[in-house]
C-alpha positions as CSV (number, residue, x, y, z in Angstrom):
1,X,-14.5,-22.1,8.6
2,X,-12.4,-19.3,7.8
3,X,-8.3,-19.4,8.2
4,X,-8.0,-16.6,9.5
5,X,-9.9,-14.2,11.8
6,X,-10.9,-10.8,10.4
7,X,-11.0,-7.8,12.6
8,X,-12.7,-4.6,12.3
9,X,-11.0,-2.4,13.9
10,X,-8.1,-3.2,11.6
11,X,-10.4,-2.5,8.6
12,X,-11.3,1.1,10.3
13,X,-7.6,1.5,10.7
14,X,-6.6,0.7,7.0
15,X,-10.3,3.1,6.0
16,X,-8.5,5.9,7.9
17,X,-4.9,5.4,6.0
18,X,-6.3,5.1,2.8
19,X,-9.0,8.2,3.2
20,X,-6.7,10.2,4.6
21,X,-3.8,9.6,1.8
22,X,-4.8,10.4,-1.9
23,X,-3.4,8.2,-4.1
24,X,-1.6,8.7,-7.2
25,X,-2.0,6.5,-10.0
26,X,1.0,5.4,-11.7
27,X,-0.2,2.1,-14.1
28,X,-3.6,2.3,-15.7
29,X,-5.4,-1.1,-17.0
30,X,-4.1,-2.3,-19.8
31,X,-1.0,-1.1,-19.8
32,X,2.7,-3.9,-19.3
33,X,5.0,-3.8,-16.0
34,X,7.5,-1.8,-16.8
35,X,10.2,-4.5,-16.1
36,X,8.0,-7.8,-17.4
37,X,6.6,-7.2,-20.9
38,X,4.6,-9.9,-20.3
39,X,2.4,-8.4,-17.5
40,X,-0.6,-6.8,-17.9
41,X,-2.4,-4.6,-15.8
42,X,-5.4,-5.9,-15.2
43,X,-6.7,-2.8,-12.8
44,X,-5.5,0.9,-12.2
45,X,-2.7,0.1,-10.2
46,X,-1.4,2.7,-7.3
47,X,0.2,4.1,-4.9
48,X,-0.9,6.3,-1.2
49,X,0.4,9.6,-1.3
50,X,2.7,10.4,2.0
51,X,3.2,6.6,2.9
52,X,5.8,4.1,3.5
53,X,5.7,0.8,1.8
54,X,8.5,-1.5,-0.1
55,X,9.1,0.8,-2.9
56,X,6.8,3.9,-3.1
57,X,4.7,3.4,-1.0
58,X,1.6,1.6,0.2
59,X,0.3,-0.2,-3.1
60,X,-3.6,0.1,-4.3
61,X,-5.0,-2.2,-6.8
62,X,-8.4,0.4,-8.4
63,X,-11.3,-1.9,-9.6
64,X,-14.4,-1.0,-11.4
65,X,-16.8,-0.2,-8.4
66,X,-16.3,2.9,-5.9
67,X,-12.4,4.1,-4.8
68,X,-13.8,4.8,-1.6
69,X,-14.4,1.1,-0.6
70,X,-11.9,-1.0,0.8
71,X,-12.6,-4.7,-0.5
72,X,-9.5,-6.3,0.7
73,X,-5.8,-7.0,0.7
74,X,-3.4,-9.1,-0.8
75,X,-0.2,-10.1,1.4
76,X,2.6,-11.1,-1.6
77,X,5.5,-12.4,-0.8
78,X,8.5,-11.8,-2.9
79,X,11.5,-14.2,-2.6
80,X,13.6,-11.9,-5.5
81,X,13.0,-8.9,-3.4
82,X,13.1,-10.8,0.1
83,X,10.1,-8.8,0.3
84,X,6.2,-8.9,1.9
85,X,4.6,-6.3,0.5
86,X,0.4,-5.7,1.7
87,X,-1.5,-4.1,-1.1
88,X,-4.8,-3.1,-0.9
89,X,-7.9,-3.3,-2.8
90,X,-10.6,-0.6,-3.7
91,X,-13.3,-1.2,-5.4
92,X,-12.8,-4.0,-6.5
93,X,-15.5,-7.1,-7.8
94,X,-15.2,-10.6,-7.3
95,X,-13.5,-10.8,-10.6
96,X,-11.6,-8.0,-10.7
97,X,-9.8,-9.8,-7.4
98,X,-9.7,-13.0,-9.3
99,X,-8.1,-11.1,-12.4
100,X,-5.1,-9.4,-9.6
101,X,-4.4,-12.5,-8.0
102,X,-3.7,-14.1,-11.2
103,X,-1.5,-10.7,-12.5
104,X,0.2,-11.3,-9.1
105,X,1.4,-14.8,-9.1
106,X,1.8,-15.1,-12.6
107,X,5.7,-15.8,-12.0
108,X,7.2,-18.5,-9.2
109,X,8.9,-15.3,-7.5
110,X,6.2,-14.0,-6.1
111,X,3.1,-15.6,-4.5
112,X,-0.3,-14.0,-2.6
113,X,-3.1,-14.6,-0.4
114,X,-6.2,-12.5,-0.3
115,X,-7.9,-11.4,2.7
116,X,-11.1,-10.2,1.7
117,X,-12.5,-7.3,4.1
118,X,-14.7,-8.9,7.1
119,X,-16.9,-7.0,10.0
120,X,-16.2,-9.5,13.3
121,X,-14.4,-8.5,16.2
122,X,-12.5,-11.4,17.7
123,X,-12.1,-11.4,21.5
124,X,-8.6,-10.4,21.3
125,X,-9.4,-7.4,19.0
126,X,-10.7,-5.4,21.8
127,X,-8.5,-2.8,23.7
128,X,-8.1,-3.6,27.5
129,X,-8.5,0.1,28.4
């Protein structure tokens, strides 16, 4: 039983953000946070062009598989920053999720669930018009 219920109309609506953006990437794999030495990319990590999000932007997390595939997002919230933050996923594998979650709540600051990209419409999903 899942915890939550997916919606696909959300997913087309987060397809059409993302598509319709660019990103730019600003942290390649491998490479340390710039403010925790201790953090290691463990993806391409970033951001949509011409979008609003906590710092610059909407934040994408670039696995191994195709860019143009949402795969899921990861709700984090930050009690340092007073922050939630939604960052999504592209192209991402099972592990390469596995390997973000871990980058993401590798301190007790910060802590994240995964939605993972789902194709049911609930009943309250559809539009009354």
């Amino acid at each position: 039983m899942a915890l939550y219920e997916n919606n696909a109309y959300f997913w087309q609506k987060l397809d059409t953000l993302y598509l319709s953006s660019g990103f730019t990437v600003a942290r390649k794999k491998g490479e340390r946070h710039p403010e925790f030495a201790n953090l290691i990319y463990p993806v391409d990590y970033a951001h949509l062009n011409d979008t609003n999000g906590v710092a610059d932007g909407v934040s994408v997390y670039l696995g191994s598989k195709s860019h143009y595939s949402i795969t899921g997002i990861v709700v984090a919230a930050d009690i340092l920053k007073k922050t939630l933050d939604i960052k999504i996923l592209a192209g991402c594998t099972d592990e390469e999720e596995k390997d973000v979650l871990r980058f993401l709540n590798q301190t007790d600051y910060q802590k994240t669930v995964l939605i993972r990209r789902g194709n049911e419409i609930p009943s309250w999903g559809e539009t009354e018009n």
